[in-house]
GUFIPA-154222 format. One line per 2 residues: their letters; for each residue x, y, z negated of C-alpha. Coordinates in steps of 0.1 Angstrom, whole numbers, padded with zeros to 4 digits. Layout:
<recs>
A = X:Y:Z | ...
</recs>
This chain:
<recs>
XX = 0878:1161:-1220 | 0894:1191:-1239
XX = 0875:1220:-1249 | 0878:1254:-1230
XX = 0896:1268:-1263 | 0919:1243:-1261
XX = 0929:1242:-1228 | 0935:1282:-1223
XX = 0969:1279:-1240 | 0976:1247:-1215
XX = 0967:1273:-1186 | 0994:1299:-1202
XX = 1017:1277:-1197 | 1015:1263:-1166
XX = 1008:1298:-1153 | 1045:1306:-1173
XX = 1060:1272:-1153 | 1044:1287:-1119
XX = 1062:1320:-1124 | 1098:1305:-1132
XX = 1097:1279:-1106 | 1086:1306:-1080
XX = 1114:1334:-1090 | 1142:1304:-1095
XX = 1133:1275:-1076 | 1142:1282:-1043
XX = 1177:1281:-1040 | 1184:1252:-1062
XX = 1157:1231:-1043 | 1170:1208:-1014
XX = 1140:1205:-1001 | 1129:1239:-0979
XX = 1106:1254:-1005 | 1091:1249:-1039
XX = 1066:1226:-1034 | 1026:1236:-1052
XX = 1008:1205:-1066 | 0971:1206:-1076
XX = 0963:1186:-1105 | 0934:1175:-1120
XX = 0918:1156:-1149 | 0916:1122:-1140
XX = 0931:1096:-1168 | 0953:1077:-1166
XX = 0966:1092:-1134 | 0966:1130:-1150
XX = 0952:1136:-1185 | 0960:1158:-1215
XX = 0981:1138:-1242 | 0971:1149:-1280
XX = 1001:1171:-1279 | 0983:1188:-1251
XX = 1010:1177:-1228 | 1001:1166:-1187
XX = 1010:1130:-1186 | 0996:1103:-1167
XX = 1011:1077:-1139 | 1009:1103:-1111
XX = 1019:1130:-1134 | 1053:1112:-1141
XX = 1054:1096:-1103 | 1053:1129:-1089
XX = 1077:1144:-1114 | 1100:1110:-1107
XX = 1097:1116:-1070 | 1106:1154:-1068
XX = 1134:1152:-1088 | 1152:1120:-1073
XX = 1147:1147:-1042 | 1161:1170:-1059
XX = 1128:1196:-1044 | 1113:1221:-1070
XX = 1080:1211:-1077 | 1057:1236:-1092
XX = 1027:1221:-1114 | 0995:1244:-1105
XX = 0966:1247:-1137 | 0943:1222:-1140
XX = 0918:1221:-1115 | 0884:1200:-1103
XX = 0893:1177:-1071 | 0868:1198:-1052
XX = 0885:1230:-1056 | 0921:1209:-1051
XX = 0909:1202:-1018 | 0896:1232:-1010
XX = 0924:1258:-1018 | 0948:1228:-1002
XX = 0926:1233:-0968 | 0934:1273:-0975
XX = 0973:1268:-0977 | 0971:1273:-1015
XX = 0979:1242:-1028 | 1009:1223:-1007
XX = 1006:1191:-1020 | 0980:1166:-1036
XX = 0990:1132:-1053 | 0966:1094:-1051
XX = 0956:1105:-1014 | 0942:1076:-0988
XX = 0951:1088:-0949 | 0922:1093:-0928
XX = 0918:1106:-0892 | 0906:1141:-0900
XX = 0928:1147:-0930 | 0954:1141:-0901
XX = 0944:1173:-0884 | 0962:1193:-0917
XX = 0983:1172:-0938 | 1014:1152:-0937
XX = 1015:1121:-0957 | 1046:1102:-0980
XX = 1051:1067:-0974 | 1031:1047:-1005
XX = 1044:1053:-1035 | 1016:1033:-1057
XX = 0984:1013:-1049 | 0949:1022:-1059
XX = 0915:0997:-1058 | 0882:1012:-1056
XX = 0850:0995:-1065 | 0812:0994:-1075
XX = 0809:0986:-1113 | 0775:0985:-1132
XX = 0767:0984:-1169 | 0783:0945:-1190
XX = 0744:0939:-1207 | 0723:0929:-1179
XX = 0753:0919:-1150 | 0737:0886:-1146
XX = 0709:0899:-1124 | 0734:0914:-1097
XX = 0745:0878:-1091 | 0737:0878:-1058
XX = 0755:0910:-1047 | 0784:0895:-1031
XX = 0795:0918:-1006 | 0788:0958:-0997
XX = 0764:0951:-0970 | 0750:0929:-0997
XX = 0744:0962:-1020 | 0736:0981:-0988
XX = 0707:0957:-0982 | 0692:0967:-1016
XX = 0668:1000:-1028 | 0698:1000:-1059
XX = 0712:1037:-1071 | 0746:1047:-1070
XX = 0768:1071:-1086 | 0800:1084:-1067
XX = 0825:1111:-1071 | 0815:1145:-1050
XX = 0851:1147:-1035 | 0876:1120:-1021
XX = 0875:1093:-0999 | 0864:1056:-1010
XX = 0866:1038:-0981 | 0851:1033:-0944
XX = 0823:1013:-0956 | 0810:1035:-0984
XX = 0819:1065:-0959 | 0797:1053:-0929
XX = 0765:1049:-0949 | 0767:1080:-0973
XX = 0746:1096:-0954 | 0723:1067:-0958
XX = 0725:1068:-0997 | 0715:1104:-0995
XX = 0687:1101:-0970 | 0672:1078:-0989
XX = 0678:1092:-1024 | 0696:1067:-1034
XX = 0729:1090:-1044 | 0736:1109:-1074
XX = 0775:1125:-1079 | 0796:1141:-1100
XX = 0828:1157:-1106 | 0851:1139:-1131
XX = 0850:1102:-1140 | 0840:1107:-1174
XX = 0811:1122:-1164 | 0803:1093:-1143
XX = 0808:1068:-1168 | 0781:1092:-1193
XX = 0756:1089:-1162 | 0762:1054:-1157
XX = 0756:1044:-1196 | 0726:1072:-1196
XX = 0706:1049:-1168 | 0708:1077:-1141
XX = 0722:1051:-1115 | 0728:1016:-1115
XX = 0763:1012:-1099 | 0788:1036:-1104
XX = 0817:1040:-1075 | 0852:1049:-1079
XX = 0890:1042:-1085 | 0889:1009:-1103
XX = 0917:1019:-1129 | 0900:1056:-1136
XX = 0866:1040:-1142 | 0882:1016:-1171
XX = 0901:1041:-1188 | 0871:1063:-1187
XX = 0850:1035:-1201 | 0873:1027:-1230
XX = 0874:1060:-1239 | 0841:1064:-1243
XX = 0828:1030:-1255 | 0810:1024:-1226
XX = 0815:0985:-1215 | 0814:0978:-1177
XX = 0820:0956:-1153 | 0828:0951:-1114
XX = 0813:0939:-1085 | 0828:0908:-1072
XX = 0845:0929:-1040 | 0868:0959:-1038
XX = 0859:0987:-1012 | 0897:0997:-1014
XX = 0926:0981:-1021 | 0957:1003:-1007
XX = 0987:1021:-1006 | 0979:1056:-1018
XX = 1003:1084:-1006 | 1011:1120:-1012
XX = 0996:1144:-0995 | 1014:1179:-0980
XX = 1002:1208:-0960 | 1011:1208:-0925
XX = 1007:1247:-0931 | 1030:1251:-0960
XX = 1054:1218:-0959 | 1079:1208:-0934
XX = 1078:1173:-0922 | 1120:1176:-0928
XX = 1108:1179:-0963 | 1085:1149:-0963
XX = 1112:1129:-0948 | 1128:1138:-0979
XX = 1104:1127:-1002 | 1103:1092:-0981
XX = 1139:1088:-0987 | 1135:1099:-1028
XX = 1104:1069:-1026 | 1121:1041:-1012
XX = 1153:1045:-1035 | 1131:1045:-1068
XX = 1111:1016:-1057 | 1142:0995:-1050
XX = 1152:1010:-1089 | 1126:0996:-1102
XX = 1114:1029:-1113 | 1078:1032:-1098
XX = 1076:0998:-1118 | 1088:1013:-1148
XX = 1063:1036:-1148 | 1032:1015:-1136
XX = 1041:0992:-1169 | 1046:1025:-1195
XX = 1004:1030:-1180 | 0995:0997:-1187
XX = 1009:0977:-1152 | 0983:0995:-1131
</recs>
């Protein structure tokens, strides 16, 4: 991840982008309002290029999206997913990318159709992965006194979700913030099995050296959707960004796209 020194002319920036979008975007955007989306660090979804650009697949599916739309979309600074979330539960952030659709996120957001799928799983250090043979299944890793590492915000499933509370109780549970992070934990021996979105946790891994490898089983494999504010975003507008969706998929765009990240 960036330095703080280097990222504060990033911030300028986007703060400049925020400002123009708000005083100009209005009236050229079809859709009702300039739309706020909360990003965060999380290659190769959203990352800093060399050129200190934001790139990534959501980065440029989101950017894709908005402007087959035609909606003004205003990129908000870099921020961690727990303070996405929580300034998107104030009204402060409209709109969130890679989002699964759960029964209480229900209660406050709308949701796009799919626009991309994601696959979450359990994946453990490549130099001993022969004595996890017998893992087979989640209840199978359930069953066992192992430690896991998992992101502090998100969702990863009903199955990790329903025994969280489990993990924690029986100190089994260590998380963190960005995936990086996770993959440093994982590699330093301060869990056995590290949780997350199976593409995020590979890049990571490559990055930093660190080899890996995956359960036999996925605890996700979706459609991921974007995710608005029923406070701040019409469901007109959403309808909208349905429409945008469906006519780049049939393009062949969102394929385009998948393949310049690797196919993911």
């Amino acid at each position: 991840m960036n330095s703080p020194s280097m990222q504060r002319p990033v911030w300028r920036v986007h703060w400049v982008c925020l400002l123009l979008a708000l005083f100009a975007g209005g009236a050229a955007s079809a859709c009702s309002t300039p739309i706020r989306l909360g990003t965060g660090m999380l290659a190769p979804y959203g990352y800093y290029d060399a050129g200190q650009r934001y790139v990534g697949l959501d980065a440029e599916m989101v950017r894709a999206i908005f402007k087959e739309a035609d909606c003004a979309l205003v990129e908000l600074p870099l921020m961690p997913a727990s303070r996405n979330l929580l300034l998107f539960e104030k009204g402060q952030v409209d709109l969130l990318a890679g989002a699964s659709i759960t029964a209480e996120r229900r209660k406050r957001a709308h949701f796009s159709i799919g626009y991309r799928d994601e696959t979450v799983g359990l994946f453990a250090l490549a130099h001993g992965f022969e004595q996890y043979a017998g893992i087979a299944s989640f209840a199978d890793f359930v069953a066992q006194p192992l430690s896991l590492l998992a992101p502090r915000a998100g969702w990863y499933g009903a199955a990790y979700d329903d025994q969280v509370q489990g993990f924690k109780n029986a100190q089994r549970l260590s998380q963190f913030g960005e995936v990086e992070q996770g993959v440093r934990m994982l590699a330093a021996h301060r869990g056995r099995f590290l949780l997350g979105d199976a593409a995020g946790i590979a890049h990571a891994a490559a990055r930093l050296g660190v080899q890996v490898r995956p359960l036999p089983f996925w605890l996700v494999q979706a459609p991921v959707h974007l995710m608005f504010s029923k406070a701040t975003v019409s469901e007109a507008d959403v309808h909208r960004i349905d429409a945008a969706i469906l006519r780049l998929r049939q393009r062949g765009t969102m394929d385009a796209i998948s393949r310049a990240y690797g196919g993911l």
